[in-house]
LOMIRO-550676 format. One record per residue: residue number from 1; residue in one letter; z, x, y of N, C-alpha, C, O, CB in turn. Coordinates in steps of 0.05 Angstrom, whole numbers, plus 5000, padded with zeros to 4 digits. Glycine has a CB too. Example, Ala and Ser with C-alpha at 12.3 -4.5 7.8 and 13.67 -1.06 7.14 Angstrom:
REM LOMIRO-550676
+-----+----+------+------+------+------+------+------+------+------+------+------+------+------+------+------+------+
|   i | aa |  n.Z |  n.X |  n.Y | ca.Z | ca.X | ca.Y |  c.Z |  c.X |  c.Y |  o.Z |  o.X |  o.Y | cb.Z | cb.X | cb.Y |
+-----+----+------+------+------+------+------+------+------+------+------+------+------+------+------+------+------+
|   1 |  a | 5156 | 5264 | 4886 | 5156 | 5246 | 4910 | 5156 | 5264 | 4934 | 5169 | 5285 | 4934 | 5181 | 5226 | 4911 |
|   2 |  s | 5142 | 5257 | 4955 | 5143 | 5273 | 4979 | 5157 | 5258 | 5001 | 5161 | 5268 | 5023 | 5114 | 5282 | 4988 |
+-----+----+------+------+------+------+------+------+------+------+------+------+------+------+------+------+------+
//
This chain:
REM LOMIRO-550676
+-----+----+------+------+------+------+------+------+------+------+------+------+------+------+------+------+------+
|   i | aa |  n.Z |  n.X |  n.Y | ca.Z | ca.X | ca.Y |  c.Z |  c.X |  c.Y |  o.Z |  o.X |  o.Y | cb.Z | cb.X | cb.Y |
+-----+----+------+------+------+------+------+------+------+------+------+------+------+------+------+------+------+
|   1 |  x | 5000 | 5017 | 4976 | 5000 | 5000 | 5000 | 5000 | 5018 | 5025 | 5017 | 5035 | 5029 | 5024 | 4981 | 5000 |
|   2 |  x | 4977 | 5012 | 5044 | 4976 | 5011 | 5071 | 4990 | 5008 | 5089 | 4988 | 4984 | 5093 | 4967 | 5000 | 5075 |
|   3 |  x | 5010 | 5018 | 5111 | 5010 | 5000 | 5135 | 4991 | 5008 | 5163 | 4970 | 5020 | 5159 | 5040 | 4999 | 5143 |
|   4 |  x | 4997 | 5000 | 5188 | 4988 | 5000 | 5200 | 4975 | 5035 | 5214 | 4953 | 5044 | 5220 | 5002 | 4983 | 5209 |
|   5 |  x | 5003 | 5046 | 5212 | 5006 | 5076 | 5218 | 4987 | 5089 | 5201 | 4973 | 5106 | 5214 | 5034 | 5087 | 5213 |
|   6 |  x | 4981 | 5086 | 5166 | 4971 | 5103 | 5145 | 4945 | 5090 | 5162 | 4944 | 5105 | 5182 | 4979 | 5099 | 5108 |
|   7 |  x | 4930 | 5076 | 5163 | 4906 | 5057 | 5162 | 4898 | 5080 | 5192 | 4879 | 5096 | 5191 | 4913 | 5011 | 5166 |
|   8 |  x | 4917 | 5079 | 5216 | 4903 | 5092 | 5229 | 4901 | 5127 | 5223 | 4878 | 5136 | 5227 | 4911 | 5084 | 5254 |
|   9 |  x | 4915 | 5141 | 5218 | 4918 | 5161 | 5213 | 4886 | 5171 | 5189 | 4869 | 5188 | 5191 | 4949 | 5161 | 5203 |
|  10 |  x | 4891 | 5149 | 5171 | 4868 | 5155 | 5150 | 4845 | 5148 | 5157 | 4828 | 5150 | 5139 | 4870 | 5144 | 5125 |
|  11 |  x | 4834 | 5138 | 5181 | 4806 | 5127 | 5196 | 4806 | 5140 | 5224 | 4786 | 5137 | 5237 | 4803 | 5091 | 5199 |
|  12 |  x | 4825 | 5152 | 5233 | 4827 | 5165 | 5264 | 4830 | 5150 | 5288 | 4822 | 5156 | 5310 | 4803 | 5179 | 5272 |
|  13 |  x | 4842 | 5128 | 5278 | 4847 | 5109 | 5307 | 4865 | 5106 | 5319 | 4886 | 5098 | 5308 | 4844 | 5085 | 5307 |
|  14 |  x | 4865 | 5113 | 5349 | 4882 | 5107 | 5362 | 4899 | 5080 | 5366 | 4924 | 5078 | 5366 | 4873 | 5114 | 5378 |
|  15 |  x | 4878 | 5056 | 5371 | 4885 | 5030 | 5372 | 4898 | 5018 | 5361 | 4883 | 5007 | 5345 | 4873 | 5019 | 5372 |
|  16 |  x | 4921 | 5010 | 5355 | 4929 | 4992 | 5333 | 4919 | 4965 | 5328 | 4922 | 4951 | 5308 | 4954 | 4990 | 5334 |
|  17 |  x | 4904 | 4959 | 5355 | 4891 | 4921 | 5350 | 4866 | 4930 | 5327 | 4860 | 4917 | 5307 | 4870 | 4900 | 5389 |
|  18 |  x | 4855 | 4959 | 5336 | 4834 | 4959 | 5320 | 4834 | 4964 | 5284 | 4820 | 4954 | 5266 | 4820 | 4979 | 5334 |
|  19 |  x | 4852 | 4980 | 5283 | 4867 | 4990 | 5261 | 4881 | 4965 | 5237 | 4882 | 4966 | 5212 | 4891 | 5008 | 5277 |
|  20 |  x | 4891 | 4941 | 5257 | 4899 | 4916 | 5248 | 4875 | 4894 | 5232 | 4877 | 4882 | 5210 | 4911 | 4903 | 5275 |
|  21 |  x | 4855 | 4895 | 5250 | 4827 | 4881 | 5251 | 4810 | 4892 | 5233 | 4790 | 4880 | 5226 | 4813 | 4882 | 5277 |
|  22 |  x | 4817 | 4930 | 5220 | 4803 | 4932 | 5198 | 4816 | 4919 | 5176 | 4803 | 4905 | 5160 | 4799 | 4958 | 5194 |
|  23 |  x | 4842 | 4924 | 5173 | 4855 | 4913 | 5158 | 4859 | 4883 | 5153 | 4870 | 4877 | 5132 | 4872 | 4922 | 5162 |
|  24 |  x | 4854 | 4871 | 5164 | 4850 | 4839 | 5163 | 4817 | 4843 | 5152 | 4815 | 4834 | 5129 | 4854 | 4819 | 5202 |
|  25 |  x | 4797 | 4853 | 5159 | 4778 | 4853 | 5147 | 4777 | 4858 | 5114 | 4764 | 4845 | 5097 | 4765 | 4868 | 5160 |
|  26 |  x | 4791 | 4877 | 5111 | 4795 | 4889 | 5086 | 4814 | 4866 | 5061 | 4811 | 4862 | 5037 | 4813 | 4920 | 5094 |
|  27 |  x | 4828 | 4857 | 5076 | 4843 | 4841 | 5062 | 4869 | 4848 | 5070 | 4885 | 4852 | 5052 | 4838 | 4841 | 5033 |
|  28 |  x | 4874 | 4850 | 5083 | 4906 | 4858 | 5092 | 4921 | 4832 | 5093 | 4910 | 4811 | 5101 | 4907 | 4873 | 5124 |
|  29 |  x | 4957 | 4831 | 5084 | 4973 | 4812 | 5089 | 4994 | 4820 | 5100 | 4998 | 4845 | 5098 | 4978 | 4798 | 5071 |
|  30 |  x | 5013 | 4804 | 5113 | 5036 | 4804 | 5115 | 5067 | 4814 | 5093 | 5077 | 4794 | 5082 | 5033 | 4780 | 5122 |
|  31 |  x | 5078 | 4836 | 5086 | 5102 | 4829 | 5077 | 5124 | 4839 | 5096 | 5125 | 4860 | 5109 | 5104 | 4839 | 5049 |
|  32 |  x | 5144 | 4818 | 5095 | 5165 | 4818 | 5114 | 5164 | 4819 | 5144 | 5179 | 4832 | 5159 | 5178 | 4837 | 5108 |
|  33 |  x | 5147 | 4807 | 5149 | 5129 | 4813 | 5184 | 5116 | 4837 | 5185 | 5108 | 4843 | 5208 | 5150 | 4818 | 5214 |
|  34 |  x | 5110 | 4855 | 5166 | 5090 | 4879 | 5166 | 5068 | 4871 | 5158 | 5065 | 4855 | 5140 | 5096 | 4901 | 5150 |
|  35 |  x | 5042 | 4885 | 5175 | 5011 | 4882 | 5151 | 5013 | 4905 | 5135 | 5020 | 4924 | 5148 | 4976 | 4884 | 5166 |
|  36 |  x | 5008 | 4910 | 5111 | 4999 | 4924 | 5097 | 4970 | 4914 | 5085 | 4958 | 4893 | 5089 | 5018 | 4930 | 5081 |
|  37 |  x | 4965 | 4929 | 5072 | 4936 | 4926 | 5056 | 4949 | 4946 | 5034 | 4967 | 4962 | 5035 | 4901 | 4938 | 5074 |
|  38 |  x | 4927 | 4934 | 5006 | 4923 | 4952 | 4985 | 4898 | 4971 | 4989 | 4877 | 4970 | 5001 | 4919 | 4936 | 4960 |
|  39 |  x | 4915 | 4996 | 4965 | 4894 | 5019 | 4966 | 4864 | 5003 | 4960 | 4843 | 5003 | 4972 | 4902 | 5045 | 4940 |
|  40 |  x | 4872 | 4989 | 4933 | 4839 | 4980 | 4920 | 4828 | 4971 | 4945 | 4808 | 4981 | 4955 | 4835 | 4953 | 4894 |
|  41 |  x | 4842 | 4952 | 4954 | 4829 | 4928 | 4970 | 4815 | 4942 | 4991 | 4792 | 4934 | 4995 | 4851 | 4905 | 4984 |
|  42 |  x | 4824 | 4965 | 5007 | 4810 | 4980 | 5022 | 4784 | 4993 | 5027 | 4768 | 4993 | 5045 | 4819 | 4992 | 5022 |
|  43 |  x | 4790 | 5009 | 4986 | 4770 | 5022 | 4981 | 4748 | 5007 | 4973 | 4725 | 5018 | 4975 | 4775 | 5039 | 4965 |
|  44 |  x | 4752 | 4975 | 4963 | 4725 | 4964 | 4961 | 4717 | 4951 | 4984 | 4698 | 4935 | 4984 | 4723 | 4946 | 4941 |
|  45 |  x | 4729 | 4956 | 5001 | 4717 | 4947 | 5033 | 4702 | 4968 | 5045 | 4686 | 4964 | 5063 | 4741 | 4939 | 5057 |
|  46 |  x | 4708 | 4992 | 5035 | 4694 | 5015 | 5038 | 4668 | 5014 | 5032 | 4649 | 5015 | 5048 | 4704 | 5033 | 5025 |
|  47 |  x | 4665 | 5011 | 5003 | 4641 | 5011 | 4986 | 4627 | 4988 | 5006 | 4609 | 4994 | 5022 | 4646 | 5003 | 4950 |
|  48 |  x | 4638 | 4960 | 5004 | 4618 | 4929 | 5012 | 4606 | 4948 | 5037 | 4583 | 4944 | 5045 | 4640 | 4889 | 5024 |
|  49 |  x | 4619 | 4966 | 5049 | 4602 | 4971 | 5075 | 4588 | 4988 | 5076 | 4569 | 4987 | 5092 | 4613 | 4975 | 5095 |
|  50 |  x | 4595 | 5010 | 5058 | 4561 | 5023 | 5056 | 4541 | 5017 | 5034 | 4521 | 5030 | 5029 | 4562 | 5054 | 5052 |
|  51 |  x | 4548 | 4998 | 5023 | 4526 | 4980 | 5015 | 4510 | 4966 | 5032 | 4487 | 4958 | 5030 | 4535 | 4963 | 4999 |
|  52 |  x | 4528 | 4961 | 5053 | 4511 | 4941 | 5078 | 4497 | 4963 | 5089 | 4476 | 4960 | 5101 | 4531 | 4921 | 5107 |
|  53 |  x | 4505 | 4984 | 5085 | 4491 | 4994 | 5119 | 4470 | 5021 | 5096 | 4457 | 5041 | 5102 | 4528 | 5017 | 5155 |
|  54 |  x | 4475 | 5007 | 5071 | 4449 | 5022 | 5055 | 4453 | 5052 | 5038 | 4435 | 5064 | 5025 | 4424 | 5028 | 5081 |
|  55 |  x | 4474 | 5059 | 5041 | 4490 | 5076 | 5038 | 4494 | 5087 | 5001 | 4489 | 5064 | 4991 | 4514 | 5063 | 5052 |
|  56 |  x | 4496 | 5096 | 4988 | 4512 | 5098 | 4960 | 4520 | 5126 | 4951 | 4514 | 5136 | 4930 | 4495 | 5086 | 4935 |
|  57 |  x | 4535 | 5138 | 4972 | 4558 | 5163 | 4975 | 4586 | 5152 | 4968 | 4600 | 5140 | 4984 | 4559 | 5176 | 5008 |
|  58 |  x | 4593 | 5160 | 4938 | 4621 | 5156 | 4939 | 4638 | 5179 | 4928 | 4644 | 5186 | 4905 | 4628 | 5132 | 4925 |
|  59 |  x | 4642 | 5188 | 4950 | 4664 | 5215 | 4935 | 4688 | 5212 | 4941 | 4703 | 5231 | 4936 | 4660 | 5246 | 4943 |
|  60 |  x | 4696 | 5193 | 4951 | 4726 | 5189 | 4956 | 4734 | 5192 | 4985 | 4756 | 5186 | 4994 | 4744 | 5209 | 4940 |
|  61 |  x | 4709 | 5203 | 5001 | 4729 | 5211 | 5021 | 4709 | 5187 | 5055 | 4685 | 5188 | 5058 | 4729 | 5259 | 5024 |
|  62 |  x | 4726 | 5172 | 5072 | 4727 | 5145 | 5079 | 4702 | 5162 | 5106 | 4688 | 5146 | 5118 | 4766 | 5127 | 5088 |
|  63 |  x | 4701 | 5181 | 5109 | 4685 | 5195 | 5133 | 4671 | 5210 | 5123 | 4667 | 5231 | 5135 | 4698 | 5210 | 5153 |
|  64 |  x | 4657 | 5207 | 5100 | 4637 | 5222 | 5082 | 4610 | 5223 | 5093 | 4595 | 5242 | 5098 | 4634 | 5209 | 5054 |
|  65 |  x | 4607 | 5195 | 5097 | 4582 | 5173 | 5104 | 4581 | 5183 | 5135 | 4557 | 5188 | 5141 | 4589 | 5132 | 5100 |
|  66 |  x | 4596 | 5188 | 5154 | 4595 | 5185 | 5182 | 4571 | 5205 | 5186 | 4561 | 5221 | 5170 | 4623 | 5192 | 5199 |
|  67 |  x | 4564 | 5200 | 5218 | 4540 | 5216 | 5227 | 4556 | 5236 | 5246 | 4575 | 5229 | 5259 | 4514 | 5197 | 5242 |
|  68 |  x | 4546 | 5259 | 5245 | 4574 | 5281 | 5272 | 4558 | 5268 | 5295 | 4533 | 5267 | 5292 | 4573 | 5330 | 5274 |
|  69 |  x | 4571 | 5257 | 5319 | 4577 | 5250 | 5346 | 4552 | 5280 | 5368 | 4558 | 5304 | 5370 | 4621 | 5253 | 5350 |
|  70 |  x | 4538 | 5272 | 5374 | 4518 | 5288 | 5386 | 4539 | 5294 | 5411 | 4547 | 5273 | 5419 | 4486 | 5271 | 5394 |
|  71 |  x | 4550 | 5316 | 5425 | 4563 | 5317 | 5445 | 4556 | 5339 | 5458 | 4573 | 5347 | 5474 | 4588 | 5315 | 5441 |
|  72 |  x | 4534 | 5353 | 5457 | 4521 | 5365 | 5486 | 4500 | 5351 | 5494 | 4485 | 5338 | 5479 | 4511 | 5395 | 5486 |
|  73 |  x | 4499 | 5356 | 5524 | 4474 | 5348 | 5539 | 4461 | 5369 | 5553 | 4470 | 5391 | 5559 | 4478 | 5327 | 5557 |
|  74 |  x | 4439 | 5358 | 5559 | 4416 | 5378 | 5573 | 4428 | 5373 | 5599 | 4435 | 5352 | 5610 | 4380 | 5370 | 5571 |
|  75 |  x | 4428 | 5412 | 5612 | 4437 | 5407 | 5640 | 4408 | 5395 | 5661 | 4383 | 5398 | 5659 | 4453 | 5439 | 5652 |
|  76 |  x | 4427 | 5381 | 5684 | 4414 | 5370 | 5697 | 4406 | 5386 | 5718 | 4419 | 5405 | 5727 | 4424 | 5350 | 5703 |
|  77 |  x | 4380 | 5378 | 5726 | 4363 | 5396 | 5748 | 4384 | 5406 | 5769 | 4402 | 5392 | 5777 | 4337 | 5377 | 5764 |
|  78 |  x | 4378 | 5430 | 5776 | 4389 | 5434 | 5801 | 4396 | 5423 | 5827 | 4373 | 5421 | 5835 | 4381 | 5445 | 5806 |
|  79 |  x | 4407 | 5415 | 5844 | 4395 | 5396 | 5864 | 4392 | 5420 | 5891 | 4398 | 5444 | 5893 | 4419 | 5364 | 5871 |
|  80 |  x | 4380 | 5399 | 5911 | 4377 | 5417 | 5929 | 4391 | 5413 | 5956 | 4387 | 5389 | 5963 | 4352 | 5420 | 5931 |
|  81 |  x | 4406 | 5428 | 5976 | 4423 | 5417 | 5994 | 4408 | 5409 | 6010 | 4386 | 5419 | 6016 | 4442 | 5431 | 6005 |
|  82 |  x | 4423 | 5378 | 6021 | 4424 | 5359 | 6040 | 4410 | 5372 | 6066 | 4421 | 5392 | 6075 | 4453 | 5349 | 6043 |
|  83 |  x | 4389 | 5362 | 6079 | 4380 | 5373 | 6113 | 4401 | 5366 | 6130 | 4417 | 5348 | 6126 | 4351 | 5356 | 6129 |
|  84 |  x | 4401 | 5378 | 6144 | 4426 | 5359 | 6173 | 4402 | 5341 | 6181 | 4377 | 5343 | 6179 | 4442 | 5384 | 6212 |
|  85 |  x | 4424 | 5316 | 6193 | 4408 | 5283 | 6200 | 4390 | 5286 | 6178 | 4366 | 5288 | 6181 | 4388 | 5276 | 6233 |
|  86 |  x | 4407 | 5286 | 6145 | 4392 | 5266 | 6128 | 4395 | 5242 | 6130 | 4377 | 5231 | 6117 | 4394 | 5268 | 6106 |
|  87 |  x | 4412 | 5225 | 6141 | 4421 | 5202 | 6138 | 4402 | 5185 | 6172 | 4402 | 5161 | 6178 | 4460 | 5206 | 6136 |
|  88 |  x | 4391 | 5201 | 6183 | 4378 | 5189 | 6197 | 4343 | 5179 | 6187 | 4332 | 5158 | 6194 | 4382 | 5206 | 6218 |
|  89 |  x | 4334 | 5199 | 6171 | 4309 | 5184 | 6165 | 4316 | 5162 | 6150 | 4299 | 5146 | 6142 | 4288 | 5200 | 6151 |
+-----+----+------+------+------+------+------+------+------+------+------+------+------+------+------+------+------+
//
């Protein structure tokens, strides 16, 4: 069993609404005013979704499938300084 804390820790989320909302997806319930989820129940929410998205990588691990996050960009042109009375034309 799951709770809220493992669910984010094991998917990288900060959010807990979001973290909650996988878990309600997955099948998550209530015991004692806690959500938990089951391991199975998880891992075949895993699978149903890379089946949707076309997928059939299963090695166990929940970020197998992910694509790495493109995070450089091309620098932008130089610019060139402002004339005095630019703001007049």
């Amino acid at each position: 069993m799951l709770d809220v804390a493992a669910v984010m820790q094991r998917y990288r989320i900060r959010d807990r609404r979001a973290a909650r909302r996988l878990m309600d997806d997955a099948g998550g319930f209530l015991v004692a005013g806690r959500l938990v989820v089951r391991w199975d129940d998880l891992e075949a929410f895993e699978r149903r979704q890379r089946e949707a998205r076309g997928g059939a990588s299963d090695d166990g691990d929940a970020r197998s499938t992910a694509r790495p996050i493109a995070t450089t960009r091309r620098p932008s042109p130089p610019k060139k300084p402002l004339t005095p009375g630019w703001w007049r034309s």
